[in-house]
N, C-alpha and C positions, 0 to 999 in steps of 0.2 A: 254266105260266108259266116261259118261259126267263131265268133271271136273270145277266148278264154283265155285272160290273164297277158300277155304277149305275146300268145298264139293265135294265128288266122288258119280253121281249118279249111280245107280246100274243100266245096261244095260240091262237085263231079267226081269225088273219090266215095269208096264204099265205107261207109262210117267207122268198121271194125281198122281197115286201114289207113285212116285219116287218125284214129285215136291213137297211132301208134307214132304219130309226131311230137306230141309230150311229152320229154321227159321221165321217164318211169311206168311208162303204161310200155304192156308190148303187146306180144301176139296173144298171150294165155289171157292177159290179164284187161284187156280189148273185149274178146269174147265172153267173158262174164262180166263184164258191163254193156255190153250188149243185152247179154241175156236177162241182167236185171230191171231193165227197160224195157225189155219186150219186144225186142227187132230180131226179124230174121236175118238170115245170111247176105242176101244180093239188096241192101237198102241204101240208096245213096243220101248221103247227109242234106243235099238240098230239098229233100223232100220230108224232114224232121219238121212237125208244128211244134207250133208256141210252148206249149205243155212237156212236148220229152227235149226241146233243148234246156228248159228249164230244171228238168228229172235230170237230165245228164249232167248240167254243170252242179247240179247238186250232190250229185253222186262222184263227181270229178272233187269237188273241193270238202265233202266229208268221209268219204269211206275209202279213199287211197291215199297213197302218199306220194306226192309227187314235188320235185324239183328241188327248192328250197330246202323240203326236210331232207330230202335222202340224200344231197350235195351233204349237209349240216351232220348226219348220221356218219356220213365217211369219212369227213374232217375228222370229227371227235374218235373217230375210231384209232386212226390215224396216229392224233393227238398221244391218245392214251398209250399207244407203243413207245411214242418220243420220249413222253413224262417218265417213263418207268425205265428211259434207258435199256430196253431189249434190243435185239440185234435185228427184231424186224424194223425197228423205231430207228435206229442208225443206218440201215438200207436205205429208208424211206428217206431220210434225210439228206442223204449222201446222194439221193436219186437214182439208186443202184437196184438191180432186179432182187426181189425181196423174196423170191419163194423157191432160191435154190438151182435159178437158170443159172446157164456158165455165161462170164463176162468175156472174155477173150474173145469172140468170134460171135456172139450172140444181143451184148445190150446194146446197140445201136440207137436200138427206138426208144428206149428208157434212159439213155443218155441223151437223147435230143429234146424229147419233153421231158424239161427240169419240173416237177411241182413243188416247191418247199413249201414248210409249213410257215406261217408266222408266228415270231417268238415273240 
């Protein structure tokens, strides 16, 4: 069991698909971390030595971006519509669908997960 940060990846799963339990890694972005490693396609992670779990969580915590920042990126994104008073920023707030869906019949799901920002 590969353990990275508060993730435990699952040992009997095929590495490309265990990487895609993180937070911001998917299916594109799995396979070129694979590939920079040097694994082929059918390689299951319990069979990774010492040397490429050490390559990969090196490669996990310098050359992507995962969790913390990209959570921290979409805040601020977020944020900056609020600050500036746009009408995406007043959607956002109001936790109302932001990009022109109709409300009448349609935000359900967007009215049930509130996200506010903190002011």
């Amino acid at each position: 069991m590969l353990l990275y940060k508060q993730y435990s990846l699952n040992d009997n799963k095929e590495i490309r698909s265990a990487l895609q339990f993180i937070y911001g890694i998917g299916w594109y972005k799995s396979i070129i971390i694979c590939s920079k490693i040097g694994l082929s396609y059918p390689f299951l992670l319990k069979y990774l030595n010492n040397y490429n779990k050490s390559l990969l969580i090196f490669i996990l915590e310098h050359y992507t971006w995962l969790e913390i920042r990209i959570k921290r990126i979409i805040y601020y994104n977020i944020k900056k519509y609020y600050d500036i008073l746009s009408y995406k920023g007043i959607r956002h707030k109001d936790a109302l669908p932001v990009r022109g869906q109709r409300t009448r019949s349609n935000a359900k799901t967007k009215k049930r997960h509130k996200i506010l920002l903190n002011e």
